[in-house]
N, C-alpha and C positions, 0 to 999 in steps of 0.2 A: 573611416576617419583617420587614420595612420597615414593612407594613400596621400588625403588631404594633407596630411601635416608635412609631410616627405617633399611635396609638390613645394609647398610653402616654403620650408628650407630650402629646396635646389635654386627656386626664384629669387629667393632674398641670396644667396650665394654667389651667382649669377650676376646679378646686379650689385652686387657689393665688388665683386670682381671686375666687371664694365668699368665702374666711378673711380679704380683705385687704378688702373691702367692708363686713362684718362688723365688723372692730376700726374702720373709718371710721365705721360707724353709731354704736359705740359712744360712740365720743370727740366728736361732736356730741352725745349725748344727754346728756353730762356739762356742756353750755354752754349750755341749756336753761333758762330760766329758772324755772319749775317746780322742777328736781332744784335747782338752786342754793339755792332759797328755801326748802326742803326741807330740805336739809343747815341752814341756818342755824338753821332752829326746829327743827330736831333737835338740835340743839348748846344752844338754849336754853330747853328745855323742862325740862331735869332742873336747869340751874343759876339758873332762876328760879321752877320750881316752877309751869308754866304749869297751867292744866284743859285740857280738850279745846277750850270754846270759845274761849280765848287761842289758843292753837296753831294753829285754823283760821283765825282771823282773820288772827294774826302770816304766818300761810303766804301771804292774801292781800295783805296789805299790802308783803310781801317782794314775792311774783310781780308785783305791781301796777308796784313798784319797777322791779325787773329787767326787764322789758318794755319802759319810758320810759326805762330808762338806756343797752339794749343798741341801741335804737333813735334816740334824739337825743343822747346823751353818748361812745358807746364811740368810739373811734378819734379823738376829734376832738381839738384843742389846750383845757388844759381853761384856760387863761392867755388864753384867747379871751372877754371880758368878756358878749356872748349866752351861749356854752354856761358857764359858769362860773354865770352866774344862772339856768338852767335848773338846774344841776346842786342848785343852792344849791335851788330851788324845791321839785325834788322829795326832797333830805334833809329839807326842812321840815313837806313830809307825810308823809313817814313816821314822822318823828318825833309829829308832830300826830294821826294814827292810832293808832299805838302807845301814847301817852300816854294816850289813849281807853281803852284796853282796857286795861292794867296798873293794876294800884293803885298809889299812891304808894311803897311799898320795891320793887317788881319794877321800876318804871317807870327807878328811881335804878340799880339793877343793871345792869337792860338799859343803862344813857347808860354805864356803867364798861367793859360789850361792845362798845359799837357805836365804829366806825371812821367816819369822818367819812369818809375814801376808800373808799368800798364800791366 
């Protein structure tokens, strides 16, 4: 009976363990720069009217984004005059990107979406 019980704990431990690693995988893969930049040109494909090749492009220039920001801007002090011109830098390209690819009324749209603090 013990054996049993032991057995019962290891299994319910086991799979409490499995479910909790699981929703951890999850909630990293939502911080992804990929699924972020994803969600964004998903949000802005029907409200500007993108084709496919705006979308893939906007996906890369977003992921291009989110990679240089989570990597030299996130955590840091942004009132810090290096990271503040970084930061500035790469809004510049993205913006300089995007511009590329929109036409002049999607381009005006998208400046009416876009957040200066992404």
């Amino acid at each position: 009976m013990k054996n049993l019980a032991k057995i019962l704990a290891i299994a319910f431990i086991m799979v409490s363990g499995v479910q909790f690693a699981n929703a951890q995988s999850l909630s990293q893969d939502a911080d992804r720069p990929e699924v972020i930049a994803k969600k964004k040109v998903t949000e802005l494909a029907s409200k500007l009217e993108l084709n496919d090749s705006q979308e893939r492009a906007l996906f890369r220039y977003y992921t291009s984004y989110e990679m240089k920001y989570k990597k030299n801007i996130a955590g840091k002090d942004l009132n810090e005059p290096k990271v503040a011109a970084e930061k500035k830098e790469y809004v510049d390209d993205l913006k300089a990107n995007i511009k590329k690819t929109l036409n002049e009324e999607q381009y005006n749209k998208w400046l009416g979406f876009f957040k200066e603090d992404l």
